[in-house]
Backbone as CSV, one residue per row, in Angstrom:
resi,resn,N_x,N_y,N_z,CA_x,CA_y,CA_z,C_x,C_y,C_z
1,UNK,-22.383,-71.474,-21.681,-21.912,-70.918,-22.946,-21.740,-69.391,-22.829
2,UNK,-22.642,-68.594,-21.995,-22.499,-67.308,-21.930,-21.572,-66.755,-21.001
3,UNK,-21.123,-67.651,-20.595,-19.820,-67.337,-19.428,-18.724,-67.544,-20.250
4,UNK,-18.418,-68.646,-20.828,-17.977,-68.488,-21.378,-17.224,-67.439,-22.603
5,UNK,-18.755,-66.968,-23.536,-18.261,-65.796,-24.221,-17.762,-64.818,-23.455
6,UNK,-18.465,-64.163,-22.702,-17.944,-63.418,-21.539,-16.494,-63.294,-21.154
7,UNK,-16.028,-64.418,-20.559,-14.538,-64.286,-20.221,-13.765,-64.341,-21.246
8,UNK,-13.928,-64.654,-22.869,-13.108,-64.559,-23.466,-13.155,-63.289,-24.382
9,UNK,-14.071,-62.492,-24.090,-14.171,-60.965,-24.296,-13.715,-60.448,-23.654
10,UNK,-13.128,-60.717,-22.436,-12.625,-59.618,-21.626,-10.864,-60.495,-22.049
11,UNK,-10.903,-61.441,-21.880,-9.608,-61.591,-22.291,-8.747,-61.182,-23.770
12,UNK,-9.636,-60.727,-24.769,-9.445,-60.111,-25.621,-8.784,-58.820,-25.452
13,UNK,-9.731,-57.688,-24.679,-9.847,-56.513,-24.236,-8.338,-56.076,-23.998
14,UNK,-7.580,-55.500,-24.565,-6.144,-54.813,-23.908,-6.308,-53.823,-23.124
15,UNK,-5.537,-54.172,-22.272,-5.593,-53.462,-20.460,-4.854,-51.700,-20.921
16,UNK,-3.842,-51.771,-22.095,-3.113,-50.771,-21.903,-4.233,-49.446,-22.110
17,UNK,-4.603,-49.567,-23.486,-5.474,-48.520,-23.635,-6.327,-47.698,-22.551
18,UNK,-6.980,-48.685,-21.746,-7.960,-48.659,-20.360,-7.088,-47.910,-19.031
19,UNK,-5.825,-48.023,-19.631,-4.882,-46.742,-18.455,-4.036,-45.606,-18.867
20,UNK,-3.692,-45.843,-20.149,-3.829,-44.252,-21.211,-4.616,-43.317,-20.690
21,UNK,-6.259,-43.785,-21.206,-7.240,-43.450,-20.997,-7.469,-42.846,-19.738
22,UNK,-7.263,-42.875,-18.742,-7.228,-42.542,-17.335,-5.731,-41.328,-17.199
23,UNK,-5.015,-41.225,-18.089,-3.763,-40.206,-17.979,-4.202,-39.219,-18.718
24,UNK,-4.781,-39.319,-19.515,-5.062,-37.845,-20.839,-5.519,-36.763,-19.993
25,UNK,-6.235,-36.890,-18.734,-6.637,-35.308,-18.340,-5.654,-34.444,-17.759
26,UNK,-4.616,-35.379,-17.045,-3.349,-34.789,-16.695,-2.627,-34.270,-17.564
27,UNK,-2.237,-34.791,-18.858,-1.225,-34.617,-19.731,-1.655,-33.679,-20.432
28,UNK,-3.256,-33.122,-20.415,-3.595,-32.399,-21.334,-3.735,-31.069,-20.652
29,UNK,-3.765,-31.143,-18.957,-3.877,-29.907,-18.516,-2.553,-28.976,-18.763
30,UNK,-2.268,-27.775,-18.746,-1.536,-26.546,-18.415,-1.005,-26.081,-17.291
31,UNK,0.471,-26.141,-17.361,0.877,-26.342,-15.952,0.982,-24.399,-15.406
32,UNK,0.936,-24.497,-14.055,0.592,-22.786,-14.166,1.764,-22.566,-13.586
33,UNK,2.305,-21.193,-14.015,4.038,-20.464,-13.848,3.334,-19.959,-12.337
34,UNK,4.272,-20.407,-11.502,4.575,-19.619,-10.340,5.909,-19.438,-9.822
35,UNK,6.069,-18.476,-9.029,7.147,-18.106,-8.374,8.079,-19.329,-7.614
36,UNK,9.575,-19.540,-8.768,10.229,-20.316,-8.052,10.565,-20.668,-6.598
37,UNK,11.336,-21.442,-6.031,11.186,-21.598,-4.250,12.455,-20.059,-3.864
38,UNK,12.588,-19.464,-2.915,13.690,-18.722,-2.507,13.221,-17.064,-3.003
39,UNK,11.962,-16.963,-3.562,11.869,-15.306,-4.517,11.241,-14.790,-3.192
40,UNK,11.211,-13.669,-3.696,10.785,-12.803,-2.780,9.537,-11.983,-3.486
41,UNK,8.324,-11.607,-2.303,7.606,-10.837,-3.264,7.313,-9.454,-2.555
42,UNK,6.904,-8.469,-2.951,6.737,-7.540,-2.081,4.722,-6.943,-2.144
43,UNK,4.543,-5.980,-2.008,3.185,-5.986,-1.886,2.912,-4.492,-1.938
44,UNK,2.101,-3.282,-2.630,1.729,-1.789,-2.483,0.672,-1.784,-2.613
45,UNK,-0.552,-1.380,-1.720,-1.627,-0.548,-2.377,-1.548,0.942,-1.977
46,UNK,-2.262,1.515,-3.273,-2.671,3.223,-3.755,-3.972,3.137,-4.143
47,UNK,-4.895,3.850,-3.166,-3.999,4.297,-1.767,-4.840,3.317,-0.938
48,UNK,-3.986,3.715,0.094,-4.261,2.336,1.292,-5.720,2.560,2.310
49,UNK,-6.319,3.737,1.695,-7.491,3.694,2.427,-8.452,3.716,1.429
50,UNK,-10.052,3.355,1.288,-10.825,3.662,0.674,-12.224,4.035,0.813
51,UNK,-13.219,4.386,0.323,-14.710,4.695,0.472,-15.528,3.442,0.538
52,UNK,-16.590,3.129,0.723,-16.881,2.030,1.014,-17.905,2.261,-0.342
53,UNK,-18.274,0.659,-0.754,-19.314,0.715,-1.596,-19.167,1.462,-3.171
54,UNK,-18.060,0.988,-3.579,-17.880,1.153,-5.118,-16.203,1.723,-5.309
55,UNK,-15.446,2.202,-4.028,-14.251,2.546,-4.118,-13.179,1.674,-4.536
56,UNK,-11.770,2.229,-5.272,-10.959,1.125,-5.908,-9.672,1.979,-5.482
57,UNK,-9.028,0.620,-4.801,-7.419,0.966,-4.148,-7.026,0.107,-5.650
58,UNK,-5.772,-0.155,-6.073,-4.548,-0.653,-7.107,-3.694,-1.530,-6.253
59,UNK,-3.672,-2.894,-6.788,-2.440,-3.460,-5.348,-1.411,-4.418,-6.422
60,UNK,-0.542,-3.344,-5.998,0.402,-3.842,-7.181,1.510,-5.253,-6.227
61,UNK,2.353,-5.926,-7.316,2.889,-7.022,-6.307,4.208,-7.299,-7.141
62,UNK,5.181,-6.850,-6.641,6.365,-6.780,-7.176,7.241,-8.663,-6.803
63,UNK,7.596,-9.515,-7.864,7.746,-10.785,-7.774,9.479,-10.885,-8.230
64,UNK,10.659,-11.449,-6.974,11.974,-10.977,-7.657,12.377,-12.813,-7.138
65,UNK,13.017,-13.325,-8.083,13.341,-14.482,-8.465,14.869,-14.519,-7.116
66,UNK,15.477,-15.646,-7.060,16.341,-15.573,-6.423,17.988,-15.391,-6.690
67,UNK,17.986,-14.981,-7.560,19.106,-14.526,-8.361,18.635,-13.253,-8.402
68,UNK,17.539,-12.044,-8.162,17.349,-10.834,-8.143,17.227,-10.609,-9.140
69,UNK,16.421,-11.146,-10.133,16.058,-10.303,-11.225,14.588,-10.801,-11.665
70,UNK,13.944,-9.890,-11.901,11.825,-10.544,-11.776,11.866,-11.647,-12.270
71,UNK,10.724,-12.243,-11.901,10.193,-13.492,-12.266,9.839,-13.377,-14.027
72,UNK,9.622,-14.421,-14.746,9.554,-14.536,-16.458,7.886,-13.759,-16.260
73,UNK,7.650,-13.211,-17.571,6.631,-12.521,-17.622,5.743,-13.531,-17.920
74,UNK,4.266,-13.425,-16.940,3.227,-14.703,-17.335,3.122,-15.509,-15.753
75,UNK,3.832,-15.375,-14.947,4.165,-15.574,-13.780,2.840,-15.270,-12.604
76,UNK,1.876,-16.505,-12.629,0.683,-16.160,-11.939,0.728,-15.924,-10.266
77,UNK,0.358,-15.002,-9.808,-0.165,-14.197,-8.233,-1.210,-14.274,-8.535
78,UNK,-1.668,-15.287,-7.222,-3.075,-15.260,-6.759,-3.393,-14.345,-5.521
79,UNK,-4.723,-13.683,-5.472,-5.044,-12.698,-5.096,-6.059,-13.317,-3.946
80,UNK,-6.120,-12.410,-2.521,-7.464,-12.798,-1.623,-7.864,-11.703,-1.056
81,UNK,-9.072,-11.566,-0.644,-9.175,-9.875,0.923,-10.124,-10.500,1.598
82,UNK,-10.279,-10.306,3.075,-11.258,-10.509,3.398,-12.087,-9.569,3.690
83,UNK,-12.148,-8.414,3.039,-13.494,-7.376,2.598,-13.228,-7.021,1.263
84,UNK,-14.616,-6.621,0.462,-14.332,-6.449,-0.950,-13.843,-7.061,-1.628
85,UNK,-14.287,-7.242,-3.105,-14.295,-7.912,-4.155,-12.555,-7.240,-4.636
86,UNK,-11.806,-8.636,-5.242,-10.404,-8.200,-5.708,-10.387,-9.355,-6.737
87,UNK,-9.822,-9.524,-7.978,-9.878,-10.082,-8.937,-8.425,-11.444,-8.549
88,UNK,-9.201,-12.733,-8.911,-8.610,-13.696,-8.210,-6.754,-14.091,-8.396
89,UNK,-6.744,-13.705,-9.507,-4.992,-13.465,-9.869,-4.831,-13.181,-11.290
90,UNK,-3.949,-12.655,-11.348,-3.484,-11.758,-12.736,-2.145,-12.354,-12.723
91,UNK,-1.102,-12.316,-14.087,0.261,-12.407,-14.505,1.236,-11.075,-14.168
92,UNK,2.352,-11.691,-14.319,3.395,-10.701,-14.092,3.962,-9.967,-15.369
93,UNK,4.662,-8.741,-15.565,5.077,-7.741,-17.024,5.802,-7.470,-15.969
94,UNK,7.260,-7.920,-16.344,8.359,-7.225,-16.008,8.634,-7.630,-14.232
95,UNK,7.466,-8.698,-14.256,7.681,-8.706,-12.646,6.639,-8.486,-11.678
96,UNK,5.689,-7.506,-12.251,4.955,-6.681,-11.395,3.295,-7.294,-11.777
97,UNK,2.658,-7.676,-10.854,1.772,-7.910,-11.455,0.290,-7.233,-10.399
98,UNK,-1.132,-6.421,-11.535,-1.409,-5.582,-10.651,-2.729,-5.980,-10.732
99,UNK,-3.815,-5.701,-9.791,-5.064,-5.944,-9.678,-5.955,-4.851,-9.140
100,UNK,-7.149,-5.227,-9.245,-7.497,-3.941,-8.324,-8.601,-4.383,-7.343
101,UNK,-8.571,-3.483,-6.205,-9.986,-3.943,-4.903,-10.802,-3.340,-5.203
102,UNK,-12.370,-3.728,-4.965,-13.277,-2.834,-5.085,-13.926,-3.275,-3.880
103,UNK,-14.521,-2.099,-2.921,-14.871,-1.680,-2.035,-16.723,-2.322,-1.721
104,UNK,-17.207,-3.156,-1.083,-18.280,-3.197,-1.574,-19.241,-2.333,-0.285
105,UNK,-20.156,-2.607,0.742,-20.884,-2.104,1.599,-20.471,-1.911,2.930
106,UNK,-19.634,-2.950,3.164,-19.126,-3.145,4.432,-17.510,-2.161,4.599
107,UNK,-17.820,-1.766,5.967,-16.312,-1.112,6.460,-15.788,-1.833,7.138
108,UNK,-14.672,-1.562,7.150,-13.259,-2.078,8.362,-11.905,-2.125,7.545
109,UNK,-11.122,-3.373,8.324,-9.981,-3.383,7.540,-9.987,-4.676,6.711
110,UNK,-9.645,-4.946,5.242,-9.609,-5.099,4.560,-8.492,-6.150,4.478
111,UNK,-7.987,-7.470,4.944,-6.207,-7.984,4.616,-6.760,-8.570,3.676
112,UNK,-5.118,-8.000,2.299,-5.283,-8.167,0.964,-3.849,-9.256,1.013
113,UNK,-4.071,-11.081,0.622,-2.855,-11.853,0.592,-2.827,-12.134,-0.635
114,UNK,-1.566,-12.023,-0.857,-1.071,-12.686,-2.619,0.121,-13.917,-2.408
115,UNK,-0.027,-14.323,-3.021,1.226,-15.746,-3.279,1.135,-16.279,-4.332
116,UNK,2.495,-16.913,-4.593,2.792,-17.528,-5.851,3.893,-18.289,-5.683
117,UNK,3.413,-19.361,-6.084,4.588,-20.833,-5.429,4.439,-20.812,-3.979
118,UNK,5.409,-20.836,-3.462,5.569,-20.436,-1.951,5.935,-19.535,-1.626
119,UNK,5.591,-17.966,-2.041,6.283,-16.963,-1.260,4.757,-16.422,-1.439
120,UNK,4.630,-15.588,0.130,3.428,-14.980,0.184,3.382,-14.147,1.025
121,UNK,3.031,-12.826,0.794,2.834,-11.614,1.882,1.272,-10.957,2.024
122,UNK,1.059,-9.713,2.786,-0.111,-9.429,2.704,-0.563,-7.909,3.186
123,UNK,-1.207,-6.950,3.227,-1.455,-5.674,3.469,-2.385,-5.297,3.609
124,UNK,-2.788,-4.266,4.704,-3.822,-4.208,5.324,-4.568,-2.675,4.042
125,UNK,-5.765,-2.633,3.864,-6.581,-1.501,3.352,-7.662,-1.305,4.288
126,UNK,-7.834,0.270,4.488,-8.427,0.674,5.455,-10.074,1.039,4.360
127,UNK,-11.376,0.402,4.814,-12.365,0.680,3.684,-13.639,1.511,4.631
128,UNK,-13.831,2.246,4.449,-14.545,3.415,4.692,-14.404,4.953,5.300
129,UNK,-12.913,5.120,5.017,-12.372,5.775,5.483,-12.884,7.039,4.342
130,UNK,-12.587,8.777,5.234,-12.332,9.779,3.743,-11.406,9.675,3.398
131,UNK,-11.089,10.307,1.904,-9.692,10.380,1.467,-9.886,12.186,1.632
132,UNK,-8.146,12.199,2.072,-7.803,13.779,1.837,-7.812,14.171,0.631
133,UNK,-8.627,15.600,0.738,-8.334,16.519,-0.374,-7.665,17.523,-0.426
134,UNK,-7.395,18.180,0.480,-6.026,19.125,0.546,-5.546,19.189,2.006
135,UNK,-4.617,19.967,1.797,-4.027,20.393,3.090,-3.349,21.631,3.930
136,UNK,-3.963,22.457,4.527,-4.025,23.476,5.349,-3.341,24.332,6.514
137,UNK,-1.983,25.063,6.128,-1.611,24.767,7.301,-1.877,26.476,8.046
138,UNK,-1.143,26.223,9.628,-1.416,27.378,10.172,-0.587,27.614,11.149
139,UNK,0.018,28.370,11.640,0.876,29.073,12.493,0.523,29.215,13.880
140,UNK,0.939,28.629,14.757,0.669,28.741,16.234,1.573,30.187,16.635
141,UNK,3.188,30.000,16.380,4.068,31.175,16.526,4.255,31.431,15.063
142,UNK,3.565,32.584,14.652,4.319,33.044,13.401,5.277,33.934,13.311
143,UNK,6.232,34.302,14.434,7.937,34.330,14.974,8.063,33.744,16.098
144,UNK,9.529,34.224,15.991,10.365,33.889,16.947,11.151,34.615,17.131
145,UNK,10.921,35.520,18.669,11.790,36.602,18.501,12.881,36.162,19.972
146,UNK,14.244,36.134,18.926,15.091,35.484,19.466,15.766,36.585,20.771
147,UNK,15.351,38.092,20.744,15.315,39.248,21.258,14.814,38.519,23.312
148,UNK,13.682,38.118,22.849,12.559,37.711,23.934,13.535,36.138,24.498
149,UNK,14.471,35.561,23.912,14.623,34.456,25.000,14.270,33.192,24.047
150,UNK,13.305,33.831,22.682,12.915,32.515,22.384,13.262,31.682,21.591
151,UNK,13.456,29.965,21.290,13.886,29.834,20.170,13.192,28.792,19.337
152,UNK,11.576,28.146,20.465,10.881,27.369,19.497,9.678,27.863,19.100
153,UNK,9.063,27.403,17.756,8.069,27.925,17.016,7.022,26.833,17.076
154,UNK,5.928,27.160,17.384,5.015,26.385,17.225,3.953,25.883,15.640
155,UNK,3.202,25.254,15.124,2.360,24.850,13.991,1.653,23.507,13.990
156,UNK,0.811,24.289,12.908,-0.003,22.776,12.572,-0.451,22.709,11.268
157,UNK,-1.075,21.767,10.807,-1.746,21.534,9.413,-3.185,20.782,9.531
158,UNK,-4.175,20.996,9.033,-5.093,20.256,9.047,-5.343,20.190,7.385
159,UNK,-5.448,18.476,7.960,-5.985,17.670,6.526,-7.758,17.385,6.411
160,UNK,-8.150,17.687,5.380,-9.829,18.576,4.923,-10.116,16.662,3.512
161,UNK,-11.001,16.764,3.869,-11.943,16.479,2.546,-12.274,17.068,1.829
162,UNK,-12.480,16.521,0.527,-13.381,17.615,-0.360,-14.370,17.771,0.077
163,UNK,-15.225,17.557,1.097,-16.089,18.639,1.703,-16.138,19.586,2.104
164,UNK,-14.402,19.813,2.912,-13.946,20.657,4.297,-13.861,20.254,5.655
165,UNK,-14.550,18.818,5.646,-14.328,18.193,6.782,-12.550,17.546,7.424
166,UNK,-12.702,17.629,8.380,-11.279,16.845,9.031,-11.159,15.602,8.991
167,UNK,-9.967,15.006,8.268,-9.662,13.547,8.232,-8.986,13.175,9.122
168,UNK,-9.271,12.355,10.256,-8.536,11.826,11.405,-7.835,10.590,11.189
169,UNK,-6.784,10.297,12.019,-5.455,9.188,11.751,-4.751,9.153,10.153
170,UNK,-4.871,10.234,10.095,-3.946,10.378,8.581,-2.492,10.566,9.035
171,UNK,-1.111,9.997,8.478,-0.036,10.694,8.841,0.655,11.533,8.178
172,UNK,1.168,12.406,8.729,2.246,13.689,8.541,3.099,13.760,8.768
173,UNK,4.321,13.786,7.867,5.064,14.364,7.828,6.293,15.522,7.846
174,UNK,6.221,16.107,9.221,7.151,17.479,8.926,8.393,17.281,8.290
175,UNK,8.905,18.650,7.840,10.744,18.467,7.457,11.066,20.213,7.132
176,UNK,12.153,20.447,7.363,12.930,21.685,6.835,13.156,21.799,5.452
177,UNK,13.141,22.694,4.993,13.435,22.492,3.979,14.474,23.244,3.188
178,UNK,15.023,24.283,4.013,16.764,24.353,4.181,17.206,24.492,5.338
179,UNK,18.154,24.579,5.390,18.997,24.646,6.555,18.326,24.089,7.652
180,UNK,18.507,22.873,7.546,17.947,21.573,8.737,18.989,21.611,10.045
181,UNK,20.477,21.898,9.729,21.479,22.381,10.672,21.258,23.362,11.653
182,UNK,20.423,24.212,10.889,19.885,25.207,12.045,19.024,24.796,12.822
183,UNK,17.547,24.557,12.205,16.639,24.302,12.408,15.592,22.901,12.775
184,UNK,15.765,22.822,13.408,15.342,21.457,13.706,13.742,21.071,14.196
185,UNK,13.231,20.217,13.463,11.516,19.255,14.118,11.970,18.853,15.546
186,UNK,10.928,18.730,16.138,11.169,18.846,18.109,10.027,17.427,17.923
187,UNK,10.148,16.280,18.639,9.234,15.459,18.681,8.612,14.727,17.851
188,UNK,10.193,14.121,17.093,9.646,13.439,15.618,8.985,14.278,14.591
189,UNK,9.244,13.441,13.610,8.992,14.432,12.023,7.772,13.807,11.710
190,UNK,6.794,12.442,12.320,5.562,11.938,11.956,4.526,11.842,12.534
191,UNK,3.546,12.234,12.337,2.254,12.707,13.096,0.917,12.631,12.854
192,UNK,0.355,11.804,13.551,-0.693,11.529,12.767,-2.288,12.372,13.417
193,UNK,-3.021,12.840,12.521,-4.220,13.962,12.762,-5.371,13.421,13.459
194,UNK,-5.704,14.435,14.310,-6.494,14.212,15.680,-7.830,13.887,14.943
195,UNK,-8.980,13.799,15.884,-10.005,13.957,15.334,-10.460,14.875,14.392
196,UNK,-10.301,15.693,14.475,-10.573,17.304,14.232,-9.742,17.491,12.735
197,UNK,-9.124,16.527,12.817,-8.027,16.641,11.437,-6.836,17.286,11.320
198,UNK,-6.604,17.953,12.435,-5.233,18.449,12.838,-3.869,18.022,13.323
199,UNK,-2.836,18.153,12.450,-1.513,17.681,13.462,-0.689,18.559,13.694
200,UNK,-0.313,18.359,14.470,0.608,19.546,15.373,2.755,19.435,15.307
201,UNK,2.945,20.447,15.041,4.861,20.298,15.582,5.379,21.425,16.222
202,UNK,6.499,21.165,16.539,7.695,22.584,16.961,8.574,22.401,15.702
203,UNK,9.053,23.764,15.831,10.210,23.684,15.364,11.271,24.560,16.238
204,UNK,12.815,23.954,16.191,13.651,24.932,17.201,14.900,25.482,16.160
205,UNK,15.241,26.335,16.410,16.308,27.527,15.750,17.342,27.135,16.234
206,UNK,18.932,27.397,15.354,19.901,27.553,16.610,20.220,28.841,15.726
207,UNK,19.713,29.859,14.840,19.644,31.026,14.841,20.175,32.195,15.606
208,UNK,20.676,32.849,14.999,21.641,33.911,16.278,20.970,35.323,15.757
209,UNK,20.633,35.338,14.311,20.194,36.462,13.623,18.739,35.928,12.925
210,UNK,18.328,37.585,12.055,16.991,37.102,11.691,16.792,36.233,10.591
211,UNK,15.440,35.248,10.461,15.815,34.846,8.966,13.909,34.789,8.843
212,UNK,14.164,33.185,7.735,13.099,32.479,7.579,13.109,31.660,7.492
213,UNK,12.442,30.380,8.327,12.763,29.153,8.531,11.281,28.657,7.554
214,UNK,11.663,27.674,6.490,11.040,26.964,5.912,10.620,25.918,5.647
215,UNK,9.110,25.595,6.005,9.142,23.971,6.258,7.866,22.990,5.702
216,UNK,7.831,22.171,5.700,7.130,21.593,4.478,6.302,20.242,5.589
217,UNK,5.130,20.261,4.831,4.220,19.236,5.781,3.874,18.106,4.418
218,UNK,3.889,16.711,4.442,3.384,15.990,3.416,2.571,15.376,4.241
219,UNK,1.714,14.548,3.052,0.586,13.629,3.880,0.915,12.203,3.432
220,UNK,0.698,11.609,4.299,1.730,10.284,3.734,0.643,9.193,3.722
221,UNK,-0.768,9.417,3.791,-1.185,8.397,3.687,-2.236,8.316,3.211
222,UNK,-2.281,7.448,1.816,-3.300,7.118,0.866,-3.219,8.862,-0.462
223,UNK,-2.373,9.549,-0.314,-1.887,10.599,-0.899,-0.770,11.513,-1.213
224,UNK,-0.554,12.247,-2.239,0.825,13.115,-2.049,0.373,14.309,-1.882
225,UNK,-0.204,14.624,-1.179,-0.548,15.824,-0.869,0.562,16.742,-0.011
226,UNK,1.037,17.784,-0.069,1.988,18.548,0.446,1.617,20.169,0.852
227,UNK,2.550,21.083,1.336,2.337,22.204,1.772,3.531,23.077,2.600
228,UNK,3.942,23.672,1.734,5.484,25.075,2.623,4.717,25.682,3.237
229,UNK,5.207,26.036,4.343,4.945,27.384,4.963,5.792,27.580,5.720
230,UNK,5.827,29.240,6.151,7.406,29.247,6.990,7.208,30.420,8.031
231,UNK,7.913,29.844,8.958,7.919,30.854,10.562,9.258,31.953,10.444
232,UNK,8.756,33.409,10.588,10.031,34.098,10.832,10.307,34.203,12.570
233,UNK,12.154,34.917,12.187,12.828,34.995,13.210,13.288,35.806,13.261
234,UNK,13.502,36.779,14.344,13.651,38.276,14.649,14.440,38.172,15.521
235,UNK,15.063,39.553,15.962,15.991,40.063,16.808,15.230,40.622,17.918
């Protein structure tokens, strides 16, 4: 008799409900916006080096659809590093979507990967590094006396901490900053600072008379730090 009741309770029982029931967690989840197939994304951190143990680079992530125009705003990038804490993914405004690293005890290098859908790139942060605080420059030839035979000028710049200490493997930038026709960088315009914090250039004249050759050093890395200074030229 109890087998009976049994099987005709379950034959009662409608099957449909019992597989509804099994769909609702799907149907109820939120589907997440990512970057259609074919976009492109790009990747910046400022600045690309940091202090160790509480320091914060910005890593912004520019997201461009394949028709070239940003992704819809809301557009989730997920975030990774394998040093330091970075917040796991943020949305896109206009495209761009930004996070930040924080630096925890450990030094080295830092690879920061983002993706969304299938497009994914990644960038290296340098973490225990100093950051520059200014920049210094100084005159090896402060002329050139074209009288004597000569027509290249020697210089350098050293990049300082706010201590005064020298920041090494930073790069530099030389350039003219008029008359580049005349005057020309000898051995590439990029240079990166010795131990000591110093980088070094020429510069060459095609000068016939006296002037002032003017020239400009930037620091190109993890800062905008800059600096004119200028070599004269004599008879």
């Amino acid at each position: 008799m109890i087998r009976q009741l049994v099987a005709a309770f379950f034959r009662r029982r409608p099957l449909v409900p019992l597989m509804l029931l099994g769909a609702i967690p799907s149907a109820c989840g939120q589907a997440i916006l990512s970057a259609p197939i074919g976009s492109t994304i790009a990747i910046s951190v400022n600045p690309p080096f940091i202090a160790a143990n509480g320091d914060t680079a910005v890593v912004s992530v520019l997201v461009i659809e394949p028709a070239g125009t940003p992704v819809p705003d809301g557009t989730v990038v997920q975030f990774f590093t394998t040093l330091g804490v970075i917040q796991e993914q943020a949305k896109t405004n206009d495209g761009v979507a930004r996070v930040n690293l924080i630096s925890d005890t450990r030094s080295g290098t830092a690879t920061v990967t983002v993706f969304s859908g299938s497009v994914t790139t990644s960038a290296d942060v340098t973490i225990g590094a100093t950051r520059p605080a200014r920049v210094v420059p100084a005159l090896i030839d402060p002329r050139i006396d074209l009288s004597a035979g000569r027509t290249i000028g020697g210089f350098k710049v050293t990049v300082l901490d706010a201590n005064g200490n020298g920041v090494s493997g930073v790069l530099v930038r030389f350039s003219v900053i008029e008359n580049p026709a005349l005057d020309t960088i000898l051995h590439g315009t990029d240079h990166f600072t010795d131990n000591s914090g110093d980088a070094f250039g020429e510069v060459q004249t095609k000068r016939i008379t006296s002037g002032t050759i003017r020239l400009r050093a930037d620091v190109l890395t993890g800062t905008s730090l800059s600096v004119e200074f200028t070599i004269q030229v004599t008879q």
